[in-house]
N, C-alpha and C positions, 0 to 999 in steps of 0.2 A: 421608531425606526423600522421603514421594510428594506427587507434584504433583498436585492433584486433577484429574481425569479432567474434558473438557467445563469446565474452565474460564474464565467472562468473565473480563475485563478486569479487574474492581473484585475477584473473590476471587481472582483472583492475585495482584491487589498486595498483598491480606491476606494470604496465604500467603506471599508474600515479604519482607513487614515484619518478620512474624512469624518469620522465618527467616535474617533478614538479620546478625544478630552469628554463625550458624555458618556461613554460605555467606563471609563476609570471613575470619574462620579459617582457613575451608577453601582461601577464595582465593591468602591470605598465603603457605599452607604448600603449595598449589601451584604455586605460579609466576603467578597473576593469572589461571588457566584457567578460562574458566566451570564453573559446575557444572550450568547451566539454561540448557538450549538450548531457546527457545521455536521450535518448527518452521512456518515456512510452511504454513499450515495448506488454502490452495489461494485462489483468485483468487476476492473476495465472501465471505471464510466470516471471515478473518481480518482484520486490517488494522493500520496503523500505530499504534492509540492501544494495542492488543496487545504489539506488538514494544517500543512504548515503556515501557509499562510495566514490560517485562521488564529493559530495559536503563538504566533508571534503577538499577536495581541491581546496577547490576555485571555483569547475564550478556547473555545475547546473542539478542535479540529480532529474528528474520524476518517478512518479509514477503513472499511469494510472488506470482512476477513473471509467470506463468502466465494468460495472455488477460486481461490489463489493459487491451490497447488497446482488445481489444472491449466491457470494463465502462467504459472512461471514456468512449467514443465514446456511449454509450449515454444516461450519467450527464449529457454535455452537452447531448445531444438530450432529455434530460426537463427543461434547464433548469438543469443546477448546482445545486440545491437545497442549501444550507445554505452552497455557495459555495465547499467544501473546493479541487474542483478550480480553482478560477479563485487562489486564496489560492496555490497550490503551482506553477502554470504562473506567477506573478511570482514567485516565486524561483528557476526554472528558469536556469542560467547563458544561455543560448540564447538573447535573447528572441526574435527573428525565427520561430526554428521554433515554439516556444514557441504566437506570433500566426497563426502559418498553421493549426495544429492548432484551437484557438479559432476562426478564423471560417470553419474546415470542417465544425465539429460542434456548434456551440454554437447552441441555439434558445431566443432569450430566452422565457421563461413556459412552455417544453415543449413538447413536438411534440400536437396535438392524437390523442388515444384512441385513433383510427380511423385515425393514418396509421401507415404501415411505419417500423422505423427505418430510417436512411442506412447503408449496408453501408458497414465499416470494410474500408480493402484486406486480402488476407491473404497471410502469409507463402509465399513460392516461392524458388527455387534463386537466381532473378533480382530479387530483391524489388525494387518501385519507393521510390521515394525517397520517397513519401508513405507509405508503410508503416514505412521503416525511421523515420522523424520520427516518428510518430507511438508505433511502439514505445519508441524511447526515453524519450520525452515523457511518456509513459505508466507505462513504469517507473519515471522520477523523482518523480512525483505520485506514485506506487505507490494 
C-alpha cells in the first residue's frame, strides 16, 4: 500500500477507508501494530484534524510539537479566529495556567496590521516559568 505523497486530510481518509479491511488483517496478524505512521509533519504545515484522521483508523497520527508556542502566541494575538485555541485551553486539565496564557496573548478582534506581535519567551538552560506554561499549554492545544 502507498500512501499518496502531499496528502490532505479528506484523501487520506479516502485512502484509508479504502484500505481499511487489509490494514485490520494486517493489524490482527500483527499484534495491533500500526502499519501508518502519519509523521509530524512540522509545526503549521500539519495539524490535529491530520493525525485524527489517521487514527480513527487504527494507526497512529502525530502532531508535531515544534514552535507551537510561538504559533499560538501568534494565533491569539490575531484574535483566535474560529476559536480552535480558546475551545482546547477549556479542556486543558490546568485551568489557572490555562488563564494566564490567555490573558497574556489573547487580543480580542486581533492586534491591528501595523503593530508588532508580543514576543513569546523563549526557550534557555533556565527557562522562566512563563515559558515553560506556555510550552506546555501549547503543546496540549497542539
Amino acid at each position: 500500500m502507498a500512501v499518496p505523497q502531499n496528502a490532505s486530510t479528506s484523501s487520506l481518509s479516502s485512502f484509508i477507508r479504502a484500505e481499511a479491511p487489509a490494514m485490520a488483517r494486517v493489524n490482527q496478524r500483527d499484534g495491533d501494530l500500526p502499519i501508518i505512521i502519519q509523521d509530524g509533519l512540522g509545526v503549521a504545515v500539519s495539524n490535529w484534524r491530520l493525525a485524527r484522521a489517521v487514527s480513527q483508523y487504527g494507526q497512529l497520527g502525530v502532531v508535531s510539537g515544534t514552535g507551537l508556542d510561538q504559533v499560538m502566541v501568534r494565533r491569539l494575538q490575531d484574535g483566535d479566529l474560529g476559536g480552535d485555541i480558546r475551545h482546547g485551553l477549556d479542556h486543558f486539565p490546568f485551568p489557572e495556567m490555562a488563564e494566564r496564557v490567555w490573558r497574556n496573548y489573547y487580543i480580542q478582534g486581533g492586534k491591528p496590521p501595523s503593530k508588532p506581535y508580543r514576543l513569546a519567551p523563549t526557550a534557555t538552560h533556565d527557562a522562566s516559568r512563563d515559558w515553560v506554561e506556555l510550552s506546555i499549554v501549547a503543546n496540549f492545544v497542539g
